[in-house]
N, C-alpha and C positions, 0 to 999 in steps of 0.2 A: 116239825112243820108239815109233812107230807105232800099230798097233792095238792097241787096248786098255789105252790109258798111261793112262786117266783112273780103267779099273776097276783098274789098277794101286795108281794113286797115292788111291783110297779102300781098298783094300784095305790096305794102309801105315798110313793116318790112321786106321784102326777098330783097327790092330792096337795104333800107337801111345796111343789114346786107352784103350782096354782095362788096356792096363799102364798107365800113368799113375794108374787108378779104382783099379787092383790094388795098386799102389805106396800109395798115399793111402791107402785100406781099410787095412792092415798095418802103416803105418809111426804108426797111431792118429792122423791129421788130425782126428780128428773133433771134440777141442776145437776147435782150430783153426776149424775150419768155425762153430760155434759163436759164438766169439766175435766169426765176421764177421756175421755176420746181427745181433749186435746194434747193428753200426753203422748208424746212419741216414742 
């Protein structure tokens, strides 16, 4: 890896986490989300 493997490897996990929010938002999670909140 060397220098600069760790701004790498966030730069990676913001991309992935991005698309994932992006994916969710689109694919209409939002029930979903929803009906987790109502579990206790």
């Amino acid at each position: 890896m060397g220098f600069g493997g760790d701004l790498d490897r966030i730069k990676l996990q913001q991309q992935f986490l991005s698309s994932l929010i992006r994916k969710m938002k689109s694919s209409g999670n939002t029930e979903h989300r929803r009906r987790r909140r109502e579990i206790p």
